[in-house]
C-alpha positions in Angstrom: 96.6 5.7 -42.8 100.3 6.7 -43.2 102.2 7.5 -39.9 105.9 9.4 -40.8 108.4 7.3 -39.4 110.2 10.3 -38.0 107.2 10.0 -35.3 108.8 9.8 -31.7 106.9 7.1 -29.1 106.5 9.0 -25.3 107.9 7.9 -22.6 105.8 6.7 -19.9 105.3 9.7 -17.0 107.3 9.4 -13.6 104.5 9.2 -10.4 103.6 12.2 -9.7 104.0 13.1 -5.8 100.2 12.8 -4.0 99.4 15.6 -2.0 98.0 13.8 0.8 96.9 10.1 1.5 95.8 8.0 -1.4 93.1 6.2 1.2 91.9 8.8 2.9 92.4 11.6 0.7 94.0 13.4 3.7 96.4 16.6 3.0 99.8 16.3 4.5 99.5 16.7 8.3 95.3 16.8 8.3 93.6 14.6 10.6 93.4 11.3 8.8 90.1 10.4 10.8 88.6 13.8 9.8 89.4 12.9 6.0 88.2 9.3 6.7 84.9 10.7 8.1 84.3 12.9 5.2 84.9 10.4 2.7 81.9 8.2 4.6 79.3 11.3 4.8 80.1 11.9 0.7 79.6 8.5 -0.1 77.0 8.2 2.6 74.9 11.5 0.8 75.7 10.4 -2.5 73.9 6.4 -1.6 71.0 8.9 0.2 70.3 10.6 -3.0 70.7 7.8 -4.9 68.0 5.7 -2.5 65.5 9.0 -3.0 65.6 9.3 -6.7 65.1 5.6 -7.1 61.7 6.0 -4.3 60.7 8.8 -6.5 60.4 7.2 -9.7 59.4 3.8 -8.2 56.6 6.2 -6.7 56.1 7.5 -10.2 55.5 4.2 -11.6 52.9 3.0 -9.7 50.6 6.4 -10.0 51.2 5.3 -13.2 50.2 1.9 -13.2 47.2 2.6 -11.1 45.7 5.2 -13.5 46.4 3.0 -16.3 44.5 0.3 -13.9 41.8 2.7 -13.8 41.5 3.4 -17.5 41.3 -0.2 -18.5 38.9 -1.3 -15.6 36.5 2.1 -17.0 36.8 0.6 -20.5 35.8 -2.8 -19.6 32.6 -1.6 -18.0 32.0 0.6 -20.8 32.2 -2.3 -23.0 30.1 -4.2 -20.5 27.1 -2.0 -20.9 27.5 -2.1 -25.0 27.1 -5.9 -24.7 24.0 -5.8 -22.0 22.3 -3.4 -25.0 23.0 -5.5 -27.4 21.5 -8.4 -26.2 18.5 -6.8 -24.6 17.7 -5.7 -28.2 17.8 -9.3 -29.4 
């Protein structure tokens, strides 16, 4: 790959001015308690949601598991009643 030499490198960007509190995420003369509070019920929903879809599928897995319980136990007595016909025709 060829890069021109008449290429210019950037200068890094000066900080940008935050329009509120960097912890908190609270605009310029909000309540910083407020903001603190909303950060906790976000955080608190998103763990909530999190917590459901994770019950959900472990729900989902054991339906699963139990009708695939069910299929093999009904196979084995299937395969039962071959061998008890098999040897009562010996």
């Amino acid at each position: 790959m060829y890069v021109s030499p008449h290429v210019s490198v950037r200068a890094p960007r000066a900080p940008q001015p935050v329009a509120g509190d960097a912890v908190t995420g609270a605009a310029d003369g909000a309540d910083p308690d407020a903001a603190a509070n909303a950060v906790a019920e976000k955080a608190l929903a998103a763990q909530k949601a999190a917590f459901n879809l994770e019950a959900a599928e472990q729900a989902e897995l054991e339906r699963e598991r139990e009708v695939l319980e069910s299929m093999v136990q009904a196979q084995l007595k299937d395969e039962d009643e071959v061998m008890k016909k098999w040897i009562a025709m010996i």
